[in-house]
N, C-alpha and C positions, 0 to 999 in steps of 0.2 A: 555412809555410802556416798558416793561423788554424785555432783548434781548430773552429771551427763548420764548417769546410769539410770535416773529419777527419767529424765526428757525422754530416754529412748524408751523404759521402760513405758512410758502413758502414749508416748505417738505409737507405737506398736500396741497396745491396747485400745487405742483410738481408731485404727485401721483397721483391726479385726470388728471394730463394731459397723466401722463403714462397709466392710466387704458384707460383710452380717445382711445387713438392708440392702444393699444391693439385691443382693440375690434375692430376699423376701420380695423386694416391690416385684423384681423378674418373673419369679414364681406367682405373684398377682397378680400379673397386668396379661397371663395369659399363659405362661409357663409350667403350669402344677406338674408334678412329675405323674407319669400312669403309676409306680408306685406309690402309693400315696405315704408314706414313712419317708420318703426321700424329699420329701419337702418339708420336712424338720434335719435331717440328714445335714442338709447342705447349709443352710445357715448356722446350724452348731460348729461344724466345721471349719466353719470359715473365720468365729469367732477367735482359733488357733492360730489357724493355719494361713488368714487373712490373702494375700496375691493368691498365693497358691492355692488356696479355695474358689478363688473366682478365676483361675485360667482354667482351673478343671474343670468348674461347673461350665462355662463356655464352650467348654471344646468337650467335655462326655457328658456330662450333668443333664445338658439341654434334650441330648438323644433320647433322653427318657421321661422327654414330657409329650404330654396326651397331643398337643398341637400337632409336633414335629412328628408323633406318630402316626397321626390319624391323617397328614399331608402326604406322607409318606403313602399310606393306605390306600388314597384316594389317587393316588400318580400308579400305582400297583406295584410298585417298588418295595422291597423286603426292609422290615422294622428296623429303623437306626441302631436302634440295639444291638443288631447282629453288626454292626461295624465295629465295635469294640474291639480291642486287640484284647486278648488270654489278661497281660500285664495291666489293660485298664482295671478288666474287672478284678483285679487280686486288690487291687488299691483303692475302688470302690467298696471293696468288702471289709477294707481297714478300717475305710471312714466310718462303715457303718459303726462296725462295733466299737470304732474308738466315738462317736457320737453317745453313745451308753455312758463309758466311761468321762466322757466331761459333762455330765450333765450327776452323773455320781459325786463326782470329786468337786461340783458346785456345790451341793448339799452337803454333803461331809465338811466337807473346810471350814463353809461357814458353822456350821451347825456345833464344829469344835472351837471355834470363834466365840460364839452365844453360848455354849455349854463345857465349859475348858474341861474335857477328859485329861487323862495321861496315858500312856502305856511305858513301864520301865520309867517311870518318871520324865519322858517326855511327850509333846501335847502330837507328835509328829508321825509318832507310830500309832498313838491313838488314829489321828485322823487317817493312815493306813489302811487301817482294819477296816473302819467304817466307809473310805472310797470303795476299798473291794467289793465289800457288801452291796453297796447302793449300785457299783456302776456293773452290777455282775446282774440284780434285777433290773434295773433298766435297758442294761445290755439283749437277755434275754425277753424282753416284752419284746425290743427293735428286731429279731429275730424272731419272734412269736409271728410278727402281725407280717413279716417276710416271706416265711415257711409257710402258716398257713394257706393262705390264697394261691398261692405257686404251687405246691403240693396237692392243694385240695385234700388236704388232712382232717381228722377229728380233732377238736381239742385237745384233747391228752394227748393222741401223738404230736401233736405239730408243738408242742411246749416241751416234750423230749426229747425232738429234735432239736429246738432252740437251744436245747442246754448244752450238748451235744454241742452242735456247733459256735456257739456260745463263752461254751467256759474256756477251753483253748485259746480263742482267737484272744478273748478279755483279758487271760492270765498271761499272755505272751507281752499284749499291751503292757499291761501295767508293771512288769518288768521293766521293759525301758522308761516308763516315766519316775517309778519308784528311780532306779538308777541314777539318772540324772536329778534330781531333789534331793538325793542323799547327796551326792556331787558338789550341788549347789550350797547344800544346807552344813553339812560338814566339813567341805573343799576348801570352796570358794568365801565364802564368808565365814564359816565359824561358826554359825548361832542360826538358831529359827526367825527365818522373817515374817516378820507383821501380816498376817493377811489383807488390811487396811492398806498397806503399801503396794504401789503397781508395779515396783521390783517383785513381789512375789507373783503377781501372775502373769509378769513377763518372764518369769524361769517358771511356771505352771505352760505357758506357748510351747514354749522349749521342750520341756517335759513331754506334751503331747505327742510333738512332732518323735523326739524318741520312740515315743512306743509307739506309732508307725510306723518307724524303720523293722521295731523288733516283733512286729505284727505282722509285719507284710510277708514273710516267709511261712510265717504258721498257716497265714490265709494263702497261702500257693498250695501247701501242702492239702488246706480243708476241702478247696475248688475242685482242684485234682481227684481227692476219695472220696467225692460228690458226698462229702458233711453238709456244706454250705451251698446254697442256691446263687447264684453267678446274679448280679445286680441290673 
C-alpha cells in the first residue's frame, strides 16, 4: 500500500479521536444530554464520523442537553428540541443505531483478530456474522434504554419495541457498510487488510458513513410509522 494511504489513513483516525474528547470534555464541563444514552451516542460517533460529528453535535447535539434545556425552561420558551427540523431527527436516529453497530464491529473484528474464525474459508465473513450479532444487541439495548423512559413502558414491551425498531434500522446499516468493505476488500485491493493497520479502519470510517446513507431512509420510513421515538 502507498505511504500516503498509511498518513491519511492515521490523521483521520487521529481526528476522529480528537473530535471523540471534544465532545466528551463538552458533555463534562456541563453539557450531558437530558437523554442520557446520547452521551455515549455522540462520542462513538464522532469516532467515524470525526468534523461531522462535532458540527452536528454543535448545532443539534447540544439542544438536548439538560443545561440548554432547562435555560430554555426558565426564560418559558419551548424545548430546543422542538426546533429540530423532521430531517435532523431522521439523522439523529441513524447515529443512534449506527452507535450500536460500531461499538459491535469493535468487538467482532477484534475478537476475529484474537480468535481467527473463518466462514467459507475466509476470516471476513466470519467477522460478518459476528458484527451483526454484537451490533444488532447492542443496537437494541441503545433502543431499550430510548423507548423505555419515552414510552413509559414495561420491560418486555419496551424491548419489543426496541427490536422492532431496531432490526430494520441496524440491518439497513450494515448493508451499506458490509458493501463498501466488500468494495474495499475485493475492489480496491484484493485481499483482507490487517486489522493492526489504520488503512483498515480508515475504510471501517468509510464504511460507517455508508451505512448512514443507506440508514437514513429506513429511519425516515421508521419516524414516519411512529416505530422509532424522534431523538
Amino acid at each position: 500500500m502507498p505511504d500516503w494511504l498509511y498518513i491519511l489513513s492515521s490523521l483521520s483516525l487521529i481526528i476522529g479521536f480528537v473530535a471523540m474528547f471534544i465532545i466528551l470534555i463538552d458533555i463534562a464541563a456541563g453539557h450531558r444530554q437530558h437523554m442520557w444514552i446520547m452521551n455515549a451516542v455522540w462520542p462513538i460517533t464522532a469516532l467515524y464520523a470525526g468534523p461531522l460529528a462535532l458540527w452536528g453535535y454543535f448545532k443539534v447535539g447540544r439542544l438536548g442537553s439538560r443545561r440548554v434545556m432547562n435555560d430554555a425552561k426558565e426564560r418559558g420558551e419551548e424545548p430546543p428540541t422542538e426546533k429540530k427540523t423532521f430531517r435532523q431527527n431522521v439523522a439523529l436516529s441513524a447515529t443512534h443505531c449506527g452507535s450500536g453497530c460500531a461499538l459491535g464491529d469493535l468487538v467482532a473484528e477484534w475478537f476475529i483478530y484474537l480468535v481467527p474464525l473463518t466462514l467459507f474459508g475466509r476470516p471476513i465473513f466470519a467477522a460478518w456474522i459476528l458484527d451483526y450479532v454484537l451490533a444488532l444487541i447492542f443496537g437494541i439495548a441503545f433502543q431499550y434504554f430510548t423507548i423505555k423512559p419515552m414510552r413509559n413502558l414495561s420491560a418486555g414491551r419496551a424491548l419489543i419495541a426496541a427490536v422492532k425498531a431496531d432490526f430494520f434500522s441496524l440491518t439497513s446499516w450494515q448493508v451499506g457498510m458490509y458493501g463498501w468493505m466488500a468494495i474495499a476488500t475485493f475492489g480496491i485491493f484484493g485481499h483482507e487488510i490487517s486489522k493492526t493497520s489504520p488503512v483498515f479502519w480508515f475504510m471501517m470510517q468509510i464504511a460507517m458513513l455508508a451505512g448512514f446513507v443507506t440508514a437514513y431512509p429506513t429511519n425516515w420510513w421508521l419516524l414516519k410509522a411512529g416505530i422509532k421515538e424522534e431523538m
